[in-house]
N, C-alpha and C positions, 0 to 999 in steps of 0.2 A: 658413644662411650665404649662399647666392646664388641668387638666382633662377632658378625653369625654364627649361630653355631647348630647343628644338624637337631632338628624339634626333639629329635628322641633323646635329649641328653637333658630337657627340658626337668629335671630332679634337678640340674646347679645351680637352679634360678634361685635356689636360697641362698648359694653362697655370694652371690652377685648381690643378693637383695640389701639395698640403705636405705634411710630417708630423702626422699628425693628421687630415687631412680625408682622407673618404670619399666616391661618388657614389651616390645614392641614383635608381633608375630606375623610373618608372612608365609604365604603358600607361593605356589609356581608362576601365579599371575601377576604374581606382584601386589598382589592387594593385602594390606594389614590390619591390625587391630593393635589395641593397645590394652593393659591388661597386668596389675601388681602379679606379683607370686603367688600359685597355688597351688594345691597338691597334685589337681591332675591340670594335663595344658586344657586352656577351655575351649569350649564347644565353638566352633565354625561358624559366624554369620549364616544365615540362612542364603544369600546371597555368592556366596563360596561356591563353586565349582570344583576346587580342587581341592585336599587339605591341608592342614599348616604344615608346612618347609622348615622354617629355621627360625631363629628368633634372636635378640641383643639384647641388651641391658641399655637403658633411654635414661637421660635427663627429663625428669618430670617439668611439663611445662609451667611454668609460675604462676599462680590465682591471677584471675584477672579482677580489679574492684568493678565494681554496677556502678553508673554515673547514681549521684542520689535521686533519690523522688521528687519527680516536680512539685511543686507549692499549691494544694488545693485553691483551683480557682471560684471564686466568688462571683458569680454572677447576679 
């Protein structure tokens, strides 16, 4: 949806912020999180080696439904 943008600018995430979009936050490895707006950028995976880089504005994935519950069986 919008182009990376350098983490430290991560205060515009409000103006990006709608219903539906999400920010998506990578470091230098490539590795991401996912993550609405919030005051400060959030804390690193523990898993992280390096710290977040840059970040975009996402399309929120759509709900997925649960298949329904099987039919108690009777034995």
């Amino acid at each position: 949806m919008s182009e990376w943008m350098p983490i430290g600018e991560w205060r515009r995430c409000g103006e990006l912020a709608r219903p539906g979009v999400a920010f998506e936050i990578r470091n230098a490895e490539g590795m991401s999180l996912f993550t609405p707006c919030t005051d400060a950028v959030p804390k690193a995976p523990w898993d992280w080696t390096s710290p977040p880089l840059e970040f975009r504005a996402i399309s929120e994935a759509p709900a997925e439904r649960s298949e329904p519950l099987p039919a108690p069986r009777s034995d």
